[in-house]
Structure formats: C-alpha cells, structure tokens
TILO-242811 format. One record per residue (C-alpha): x, z, y. Coordinates in steps of 0.1 Angstrom, whole numbers, plus 5000, padded with zeros to 4 digits. Example, Ala and Ser with C-alpha at 12.3 -4.5 7.8 and 13.67 -1.06 7.14 Angstrom:
<recs>
512350784955
513750714989
</recs>
This chain:
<recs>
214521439963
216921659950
215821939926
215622289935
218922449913
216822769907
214322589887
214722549848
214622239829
213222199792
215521999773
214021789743
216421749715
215921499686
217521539654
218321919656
219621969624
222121649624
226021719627
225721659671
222121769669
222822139652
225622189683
223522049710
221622409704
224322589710
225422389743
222422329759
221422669754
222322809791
221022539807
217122589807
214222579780
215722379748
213322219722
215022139694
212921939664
214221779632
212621509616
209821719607
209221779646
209821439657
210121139630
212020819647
210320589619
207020659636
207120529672
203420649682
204520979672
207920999690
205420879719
203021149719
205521469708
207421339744
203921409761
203321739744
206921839753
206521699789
211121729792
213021709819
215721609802
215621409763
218521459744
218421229714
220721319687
218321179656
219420829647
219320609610
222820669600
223320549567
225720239573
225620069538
222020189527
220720009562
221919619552
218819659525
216619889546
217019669583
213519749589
213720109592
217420129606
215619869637
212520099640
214520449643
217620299661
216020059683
211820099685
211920469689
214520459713
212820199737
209720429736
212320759746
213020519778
209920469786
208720789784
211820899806
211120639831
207720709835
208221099841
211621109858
213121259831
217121209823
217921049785
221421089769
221020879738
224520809714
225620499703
228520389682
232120159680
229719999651
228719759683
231919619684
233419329660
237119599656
239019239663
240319349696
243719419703
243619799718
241220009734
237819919743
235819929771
232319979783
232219629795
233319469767
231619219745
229419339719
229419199684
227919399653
229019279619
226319509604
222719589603
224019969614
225619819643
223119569657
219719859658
222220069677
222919769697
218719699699
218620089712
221320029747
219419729750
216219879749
217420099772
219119909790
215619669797
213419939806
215320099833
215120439826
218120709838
219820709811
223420789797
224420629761
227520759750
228920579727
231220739700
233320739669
234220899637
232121219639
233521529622
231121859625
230822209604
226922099594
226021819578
228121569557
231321399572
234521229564
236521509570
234421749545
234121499517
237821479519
238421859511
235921879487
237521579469
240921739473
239422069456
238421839425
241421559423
245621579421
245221279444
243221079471
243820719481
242220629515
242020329539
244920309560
244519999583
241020089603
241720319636
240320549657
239820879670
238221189651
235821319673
233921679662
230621709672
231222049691
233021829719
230421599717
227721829722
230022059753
230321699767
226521619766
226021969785
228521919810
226621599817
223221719818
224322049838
225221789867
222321559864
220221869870
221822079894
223421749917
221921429905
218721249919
217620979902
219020739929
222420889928
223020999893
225820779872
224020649843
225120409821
227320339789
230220559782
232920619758
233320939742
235621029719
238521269713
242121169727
244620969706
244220779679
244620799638
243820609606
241520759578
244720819561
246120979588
242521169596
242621259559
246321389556
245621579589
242821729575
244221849543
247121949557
245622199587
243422339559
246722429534
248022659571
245022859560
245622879530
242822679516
242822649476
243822239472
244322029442
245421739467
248021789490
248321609525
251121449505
249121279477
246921099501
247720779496
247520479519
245420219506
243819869528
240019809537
239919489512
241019769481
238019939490
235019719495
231619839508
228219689517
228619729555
231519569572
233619849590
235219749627
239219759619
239619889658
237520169666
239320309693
237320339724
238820379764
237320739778
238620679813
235120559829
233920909813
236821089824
236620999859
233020969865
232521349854
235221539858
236021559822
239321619802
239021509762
241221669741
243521539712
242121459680
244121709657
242622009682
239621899672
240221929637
241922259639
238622389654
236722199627
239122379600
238722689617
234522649616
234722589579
236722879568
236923109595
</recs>
C-alpha cells in the first residue's frame, strides 16, 4: 500500500556526530521528524541496546551513519569492528523488516581486493584484505540474509568539515611542514560527506513519497563523486584550492611529493583501485554526481568560509 505523502516520517540516524552523520541533520531535515543519536544515544558495540533504542524510536526510516572506522586499530580489535560493523547492523535489518521501515546503511571500496583493472561494480566479487573490510562485508551480508528494504551505499574516500579526514590532516600538516610526501599509486574518487548525505535524502525522499515496499529499488550502490585521483593528486588538489583563498601554507601543492604504498607501510592493507562505477545509482534515481575537485572546493569553502 502506498503511503499517504501528507504523512511525516521519523527518520533514525546513527552516528550523528560522524563526518556523514553531522550532514545527514542537515539533509534529512525537511523530510519529516529526524532523531539524530551519537554513540551516547545508540552504541553499535551493544547489539541489545541498538535493539531496544529502534523500538523506543519506532522509525520509519533508519539511517545508519555510525560504523567502527579505524582501519589499522581494527586488525587487533576484530571483535569489536565485527560487532559494530556486522552484529549491530543485522539487528538494524531486522528491526526494519519487522516494522516496514526503510534502512540506508554505508559500506565501503574496503570490500574489494583494488586488483581490478578499472571501475567496479555492484556485482562484482568481493574480497577484503582487511579486518575493516570483511565486518563491512559481514554488515551487506547481514543485510543482505534477512531481507529487510534496504539500500547500502557503498563509498570511498570521505572528505567532510566535521570530524577527522584525509583532506584536513593534509592542511594541517602543510601549516606545520616545508613538505609532504604522499602515496601516489592507490586511486579513487574524493567524495565529501555533504553529497553523501543530499544523496541519502534524495533517496529517502522517494522511498517515502513513491516507493512501497514491493516496488522500491533496494540494493547495493555505488556512491562516490565523479572522476578519479590519487592521494597525491587529492592532496595537491587540496592544498592548492586552499592557497586561492589565501590560506597561510608552509607546503605548497608543489612540495607534495609522490611517493608508492610499499614506502609507506601500514597495518591494514589498502585496495590499490578504489574507484567505484555510479551508473546503477545514477540511473536508478535520477541522480547526477559531481566531479571530485567541486567537492573539494565546497569542502575548502566549509573550512574557511
């Protein structure tokens, strides 16, 4: 039955004050009653909790934005990254199913190996080389076995205003050092969590005021901006829009220097090839992504506006 579009849905987001999280406030805003808890509210590493703040709530509509994060710290903490990646999200879906509610959960390129020659899509096989990668695998699944309407958007290389990011470690290493050497032979495509979150609405928007739970196009999508980039080119970029405004740097976009993933060895394996194909996304919802660098002139323009 389809719903009445006078009627307002209350929107449940998780992870409220993470980088997509803090924007989802902003986006979902106009579309009906938005709950928005941080850890505090809603704690991922306690499934029977997750459980019973979904029955307090009673949403429409989950948005989960809260997720373990911490790539390298996760290959000695599997545990938790499996219980707040993968538990907590199997209990979302089946809370979801069970009311008739809509989940957009987010997922990551960490699911894939990065061997594959080009872009990937939805339907390609999955292969995580790290703990990260394989509870964000254990949430689709999770999803994926219970059935619930659901749409995991899978993304990569988030960039947002709050919270900690690439893009902000590199200016605030650039306001402290002549020079920056960064990884030049992993790609993908910078994607801010502003488009993320508009993205998330425009979805949601639909589902509410079109989609029945028969019709509605869930699944796994890409999302992420258009284009592609290295780090080196993500940090040059970077550096460079914030010297147009006249931004105080040590480090120019010209002493970024190109360096290889083996000069700079981490815990967690990192996919070489993170680009991901948005044309499922695209066409499925009406949706035009914009290029990379306009997200990080936006970004720029957040920071020191």
């Amino acid at each position: 039955m389809q719903r009445e579009p006078s009627s307002i849905p209350t929107i449940l987001v998780t992870g409220s004050n993470g980088q997509v999280g803090f924007e989802l406030r902003r986006s979902l805003a106009p579309l009906g009653r938005v709950v928005a808890l941080d850890r505090k509210g809603c704690d991922l590493s306690r499934p029977d909790k997750v459980r019973q703040v979904v029955r307090d709530v009673r949403p429409d509509v989950i948005v989960n934005a809260a997720a373990y994060t911490a790539v390298d710290k996760a290959e000695s903490e599997p545990e938790l990254a499996y219980t707040i990646n993968g538990t907590s999200v199997g209990v979302l879906a089946e809370e979801t199913k069970a009311s008739g509610a809509l989940l957009v959960h987010y997922s990551t390129d960490y699911v894939f190996d990065g061997r594959k020659e080009g872009w990937y899509e939805e339907s390609d096989p999955v292969d995580p080389q790290s703990v990260y990668g394989k509870s964000k695998l254990a949430g689709e699944q999770a999803i994926a076995q219970i059935g619930a309407t659901a749409v995991v958007l899978r993304t990569c290389w988030v960039a947002g205003a709050h919270g900690g990011n690439f893009a902000k470690t590199m200016l605030r290493l650039a306001s402290e050092r002549d020079s920056l050497r960064v990884i030049a032979d992993q790609f993908g495509a910078p994607t801010t969590a502003s488009l993320i979150a508009d993205v998330t609405a425009h979805i949601v928007g639909r589902h509410w005021l079109n989609g029945t739970r028969e019709t509605f196009p869930g699944g796994i999508y890409h999302l992420a901006a258009g284009g592609e980039t290295t780090w080196h080119g993500y940090a040059s970029e970077v550096l460079s829009q914030a010297e147009s405004k006249g931004v105080a740097l040590k480090a120019r976009a010209a002493n970024v220097a190109p360096i290889s993933t083996s000069e700079y060895p981490l815990p967690a394996p990192r996919p070489a090839n993170s680009r991901l194909d948005t044309g499922k996304l695209q066409l499925t919802f009406g949706i035009y992504l914009p290029e990379w660098k306009q997200g990080i002139a936006f970004l720029i323009d957040q920071l020191y506006s």
